[in-house]
C-alpha positions as CSV (number, residue, x, y, z in Angstrom):
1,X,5.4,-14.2,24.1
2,X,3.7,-17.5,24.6
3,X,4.3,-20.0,21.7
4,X,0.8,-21.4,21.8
5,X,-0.8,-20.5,18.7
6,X,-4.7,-22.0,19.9
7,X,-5.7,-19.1,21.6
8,X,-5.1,-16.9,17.7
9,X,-8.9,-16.3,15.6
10,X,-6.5,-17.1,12.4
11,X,-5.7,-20.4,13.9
12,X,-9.1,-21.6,15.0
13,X,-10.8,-24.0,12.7
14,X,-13.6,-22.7,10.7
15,X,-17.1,-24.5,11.3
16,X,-18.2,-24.2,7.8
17,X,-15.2,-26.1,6.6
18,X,-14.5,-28.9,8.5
19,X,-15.7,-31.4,5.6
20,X,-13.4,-29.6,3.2
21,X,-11.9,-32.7,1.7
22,X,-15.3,-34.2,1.5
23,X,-16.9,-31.2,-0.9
24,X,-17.0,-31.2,-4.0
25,X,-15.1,-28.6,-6.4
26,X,-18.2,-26.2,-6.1
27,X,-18.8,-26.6,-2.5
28,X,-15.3,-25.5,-1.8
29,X,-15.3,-23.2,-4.4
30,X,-18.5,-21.7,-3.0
31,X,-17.5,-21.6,0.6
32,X,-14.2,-19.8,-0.3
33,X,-16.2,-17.5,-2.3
34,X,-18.9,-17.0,1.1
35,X,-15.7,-16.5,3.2
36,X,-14.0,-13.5,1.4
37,X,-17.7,-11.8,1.3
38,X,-16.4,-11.4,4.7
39,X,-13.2,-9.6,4.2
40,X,-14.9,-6.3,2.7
41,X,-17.0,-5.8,6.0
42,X,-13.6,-6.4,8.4
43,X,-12.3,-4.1,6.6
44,X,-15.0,-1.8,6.7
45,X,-14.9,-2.2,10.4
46,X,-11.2,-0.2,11.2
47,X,-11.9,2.1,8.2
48,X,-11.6,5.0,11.0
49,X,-8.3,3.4,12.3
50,X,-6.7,3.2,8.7
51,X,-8.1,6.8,8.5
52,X,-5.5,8.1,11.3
53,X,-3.0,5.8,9.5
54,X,-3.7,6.9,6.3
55,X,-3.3,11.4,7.3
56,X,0.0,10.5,8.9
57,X,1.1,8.5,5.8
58,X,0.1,11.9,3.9
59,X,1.9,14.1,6.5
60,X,4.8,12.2,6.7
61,X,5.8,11.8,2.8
62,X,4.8,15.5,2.2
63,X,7.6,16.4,4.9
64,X,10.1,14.1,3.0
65,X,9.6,10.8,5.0
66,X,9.4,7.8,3.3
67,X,6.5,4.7,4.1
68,X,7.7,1.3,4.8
69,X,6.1,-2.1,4.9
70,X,7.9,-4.7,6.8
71,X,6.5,-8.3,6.7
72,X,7.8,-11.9,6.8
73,X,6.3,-14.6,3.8
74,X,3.0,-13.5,2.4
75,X,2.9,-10.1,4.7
76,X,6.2,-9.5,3.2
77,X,5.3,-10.3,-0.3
78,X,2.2,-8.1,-0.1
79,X,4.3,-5.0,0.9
80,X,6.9,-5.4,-2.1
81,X,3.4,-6.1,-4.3
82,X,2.2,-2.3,-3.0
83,X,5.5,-0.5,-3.1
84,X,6.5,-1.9,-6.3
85,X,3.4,-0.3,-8.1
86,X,3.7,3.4,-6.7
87,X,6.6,4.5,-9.0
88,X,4.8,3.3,-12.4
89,X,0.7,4.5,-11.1
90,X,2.1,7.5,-9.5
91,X,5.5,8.6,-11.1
92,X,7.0,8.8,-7.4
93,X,10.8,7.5,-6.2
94,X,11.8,4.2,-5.8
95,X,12.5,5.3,-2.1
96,X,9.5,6.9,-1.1
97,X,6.9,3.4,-0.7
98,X,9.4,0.5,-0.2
99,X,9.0,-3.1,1.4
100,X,11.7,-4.8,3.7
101,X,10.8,-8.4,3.4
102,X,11.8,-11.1,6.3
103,X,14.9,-13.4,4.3
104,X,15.5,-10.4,2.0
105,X,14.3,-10.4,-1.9
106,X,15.3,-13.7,-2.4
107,X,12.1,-14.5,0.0
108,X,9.8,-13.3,-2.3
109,X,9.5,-16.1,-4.6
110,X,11.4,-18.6,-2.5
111,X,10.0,-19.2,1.2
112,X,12.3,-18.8,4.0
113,X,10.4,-19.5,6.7
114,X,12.8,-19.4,9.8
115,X,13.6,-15.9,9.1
116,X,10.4,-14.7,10.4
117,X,11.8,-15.3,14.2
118,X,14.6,-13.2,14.1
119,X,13.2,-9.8,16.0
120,X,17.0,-8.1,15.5
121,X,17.2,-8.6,11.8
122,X,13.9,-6.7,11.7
123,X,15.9,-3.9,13.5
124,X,18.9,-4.4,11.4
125,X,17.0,-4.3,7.8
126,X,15.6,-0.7,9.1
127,X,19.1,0.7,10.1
128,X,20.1,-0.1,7.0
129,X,17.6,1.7,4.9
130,X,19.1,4.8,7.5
131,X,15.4,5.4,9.2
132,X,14.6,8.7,10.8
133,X,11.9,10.1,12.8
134,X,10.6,11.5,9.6
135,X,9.8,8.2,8.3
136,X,6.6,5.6,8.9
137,X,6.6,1.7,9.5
138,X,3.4,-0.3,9.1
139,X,4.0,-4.1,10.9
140,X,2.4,-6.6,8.7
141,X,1.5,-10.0,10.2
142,X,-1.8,-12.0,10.2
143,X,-1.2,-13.0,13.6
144,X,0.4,-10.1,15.7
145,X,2.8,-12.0,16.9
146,X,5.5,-12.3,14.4
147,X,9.2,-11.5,15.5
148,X,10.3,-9.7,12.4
149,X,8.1,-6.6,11.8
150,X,7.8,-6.6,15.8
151,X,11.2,-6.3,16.3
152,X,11.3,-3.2,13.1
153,X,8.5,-1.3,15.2
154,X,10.1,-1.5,18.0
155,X,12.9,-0.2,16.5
156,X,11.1,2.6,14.3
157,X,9.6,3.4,18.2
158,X,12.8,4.3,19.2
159,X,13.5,6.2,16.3
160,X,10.5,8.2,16.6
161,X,9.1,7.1,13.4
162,X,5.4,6.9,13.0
163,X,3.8,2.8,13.8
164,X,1.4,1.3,12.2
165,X,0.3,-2.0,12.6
166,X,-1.6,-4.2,10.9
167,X,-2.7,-7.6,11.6
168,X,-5.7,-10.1,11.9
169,X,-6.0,-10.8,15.9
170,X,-7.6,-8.7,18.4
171,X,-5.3,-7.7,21.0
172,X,-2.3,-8.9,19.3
173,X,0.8,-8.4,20.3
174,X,2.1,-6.3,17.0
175,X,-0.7,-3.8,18.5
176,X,1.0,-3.0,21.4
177,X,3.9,-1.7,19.4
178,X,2.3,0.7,17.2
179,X,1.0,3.9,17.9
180,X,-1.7,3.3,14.8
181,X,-2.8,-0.6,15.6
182,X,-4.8,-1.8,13.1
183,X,-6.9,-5.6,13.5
184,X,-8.8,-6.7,10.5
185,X,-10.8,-9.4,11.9
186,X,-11.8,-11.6,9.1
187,X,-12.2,-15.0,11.5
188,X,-11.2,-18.6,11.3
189,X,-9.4,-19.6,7.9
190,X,-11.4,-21.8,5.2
191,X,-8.2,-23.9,5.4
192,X,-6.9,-23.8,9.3
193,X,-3.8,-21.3,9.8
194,X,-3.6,-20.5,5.9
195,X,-3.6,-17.0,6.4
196,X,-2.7,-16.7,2.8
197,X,-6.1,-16.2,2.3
198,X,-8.6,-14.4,4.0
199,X,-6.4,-12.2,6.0
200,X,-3.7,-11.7,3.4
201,X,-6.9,-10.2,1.2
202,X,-7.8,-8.1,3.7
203,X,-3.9,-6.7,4.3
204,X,-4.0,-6.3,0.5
205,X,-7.1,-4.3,0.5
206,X,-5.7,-2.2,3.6
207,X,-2.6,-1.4,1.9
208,X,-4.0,-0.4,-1.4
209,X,-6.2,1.7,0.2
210,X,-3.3,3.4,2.2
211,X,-1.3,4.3,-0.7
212,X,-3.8,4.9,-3.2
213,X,-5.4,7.0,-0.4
214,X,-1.9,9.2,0.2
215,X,-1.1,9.6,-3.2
216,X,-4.6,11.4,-3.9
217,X,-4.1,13.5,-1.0
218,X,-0.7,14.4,-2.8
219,X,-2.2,15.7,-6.0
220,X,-1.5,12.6,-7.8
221,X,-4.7,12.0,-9.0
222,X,-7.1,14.0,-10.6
223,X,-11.1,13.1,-10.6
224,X,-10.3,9.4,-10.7
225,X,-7.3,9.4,-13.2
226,X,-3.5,8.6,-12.7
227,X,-2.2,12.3,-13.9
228,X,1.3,11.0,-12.6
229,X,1.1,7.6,-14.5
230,X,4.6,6.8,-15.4
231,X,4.3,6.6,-19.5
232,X,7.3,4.6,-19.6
233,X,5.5,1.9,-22.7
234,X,2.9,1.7,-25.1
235,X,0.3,1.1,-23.3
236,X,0.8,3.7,-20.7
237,X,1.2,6.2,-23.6
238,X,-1.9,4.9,-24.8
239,X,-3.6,5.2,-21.4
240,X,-1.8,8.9,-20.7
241,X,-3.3,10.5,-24.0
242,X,-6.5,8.9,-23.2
243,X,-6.2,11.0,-20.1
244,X,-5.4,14.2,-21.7
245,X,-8.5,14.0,-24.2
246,X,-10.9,13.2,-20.4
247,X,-9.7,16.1,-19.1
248,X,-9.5,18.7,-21.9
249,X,-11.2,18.8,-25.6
250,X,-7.7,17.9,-27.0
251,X,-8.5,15.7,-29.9
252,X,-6.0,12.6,-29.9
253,X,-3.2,14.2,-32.2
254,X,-3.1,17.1,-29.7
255,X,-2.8,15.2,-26.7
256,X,-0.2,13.2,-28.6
257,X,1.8,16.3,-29.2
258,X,1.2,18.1,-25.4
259,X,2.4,14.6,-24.1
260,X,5.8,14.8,-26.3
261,X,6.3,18.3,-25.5
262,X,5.6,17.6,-21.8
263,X,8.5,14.7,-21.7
264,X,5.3,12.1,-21.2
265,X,4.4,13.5,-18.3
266,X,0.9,14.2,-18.3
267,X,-0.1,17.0,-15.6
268,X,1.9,19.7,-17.1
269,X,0.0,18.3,-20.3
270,X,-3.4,18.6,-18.9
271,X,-2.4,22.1,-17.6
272,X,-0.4,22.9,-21.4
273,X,-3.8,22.6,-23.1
274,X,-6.3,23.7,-20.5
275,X,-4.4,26.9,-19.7
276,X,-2.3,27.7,-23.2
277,X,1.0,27.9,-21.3
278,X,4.1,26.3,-22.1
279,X,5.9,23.5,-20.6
280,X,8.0,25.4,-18.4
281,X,5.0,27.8,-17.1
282,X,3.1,24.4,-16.5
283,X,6.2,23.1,-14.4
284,X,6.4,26.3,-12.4
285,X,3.1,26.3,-11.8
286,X,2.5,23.0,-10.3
287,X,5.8,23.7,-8.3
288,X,4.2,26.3,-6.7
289,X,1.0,25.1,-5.6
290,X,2.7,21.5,-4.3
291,X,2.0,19.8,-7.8
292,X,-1.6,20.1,-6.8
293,X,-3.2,20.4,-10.3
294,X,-6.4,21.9,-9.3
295,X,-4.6,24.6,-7.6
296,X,-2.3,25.2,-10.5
297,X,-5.7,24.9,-12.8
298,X,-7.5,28.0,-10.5
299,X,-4.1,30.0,-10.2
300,X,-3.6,29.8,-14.2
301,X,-6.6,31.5,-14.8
């Protein structure tokens, strides 16, 4: 690995910002603005690339594997943001979306920069969460070349584990460890090297469209709702009977009642007042079609 950094599209200095200090609180604020309009289409560009990412993903956690993110600072960060909002959208385990973070939790909200160099700790954090060939490792880093989630891909590789990458520079050396490489080319920073911004947007978008994506394809959604929201407050009760009445002609007392006598959860619910079968017959149901609901829904009838 060469430790020049010049040669990197997220270290270059962006023409259209070289007066930064000079603007004035619009003209930066516009320019930043103008910048990110950019992030949707880089995106747009490896759609087909998170598309391969995204099926193994499906096939993987289906079969009982699990999906990791593994990042160092703000790829990090962005991982635990993802995982950490699977179990309450989608009513899935703790276990089954999770992030191992460069410097551990305690890097989250306080930076530990020098951690990011250490290759065999990326190796060590995925023995330690017992990784199998059954399992899938996306490599975040806006530059490709990052030692920690390098070192945990290289690692999953020899575990047979399914690689993803996903970083910001063509080529990149992250790339050449994954079997899924994906390069989100969003260009020069509007502040040099922060890749903070632009390209930790467009690893945020990527990632919420991998597991929003996966859980879909595993019945979690149906339409465009959250049937596996986890109703664990107010107002995700609120949101859950909501739900109930879009997807049936329950009036609100009824879906207040289906939802008790489900134990909050709300596809048996939907399937309780769609189909007139108990609780038990709803649970049996989706078991057997995969908790598909539609399936479960044609079956019924």
């Amino acid at each position: 690995m060469t430790d020049s950094l010049t040669f990197l599209t997220t270290e270059q200095r962006n023409p259209e910002t070289r007066r930064l200090d000079q603007m004035t609180t619009l003209e930066i604020l516009t320019v930043m603005n103008e910048e990110d309009q950019k992030v949707a289409e880089a995106v747009k560009r490896v759609l087909p690339s998170i598309t391969t990412a995204v099926e193994h993903i499906v096939e993987a956690l289906k079969n009982g594997g699990r999906l990791f993110y593994v990042g160092a600072g703000t790829s990090g960060r962005l991982g635990i943001l993802d995982a950490s909002e699977c179990p309450p959208t989608f009513m899935v385990d703790p276990d089954m979306v999770q992030a191992v973070m460069a410097g551990g939790g305690q890097a989250f909200t306080q930076a530990k920069e020098n951690s990011e160099d250490d290759a065999a700790q990326g190796e060590q954090d995925l023995k330690a969460k017992g990784l199998t060939s059954k399992d899938v490792v996306v490599g975040i880093t806006a530059s490709g070349r990052t030692p920690y989630p390098i070192g945990a891909l290289t690692y999953a590789d020899k575990k047979k584990a399914y690689t993803i990458s996903l970083s910001c520079n063509q080529h990149s050396e992250i790339s050449r460890k994954a079997r899924c490489p994906i390069e989100v080319i969003v260009g020069p920073e509007v502040l040099t090297g922060s890749t903070r911004l632009k390209s930790a947007t467009a690893h945020k978008m990527v990632l919420n469209m991998m597991s929003t994506t996966a859980m879909v394809k595993l019945g979690k959604v149906y339409e465009n709702l959250m049937i596996d929201v986890h109703a664990s407050n107010h107002k995700l009760r609120e949101r859950a009977k909501s739900i109930l009445m879009e997807c049936t002609t329950a009036t609100y007392e009824e879906a207040e009642q289906a939802l008790k006598e489900a134990e909050l959860q709300v596809k048996p619910a939907i399937l309780m007042l769609k189909r007139n079968v108990s609780f038990e017959q709803a649970l049996k149901l989706l078991a057997d079609h995969d908790g598909q609901l539609r399936k479960a829904e044609e079956r019924s009838c």
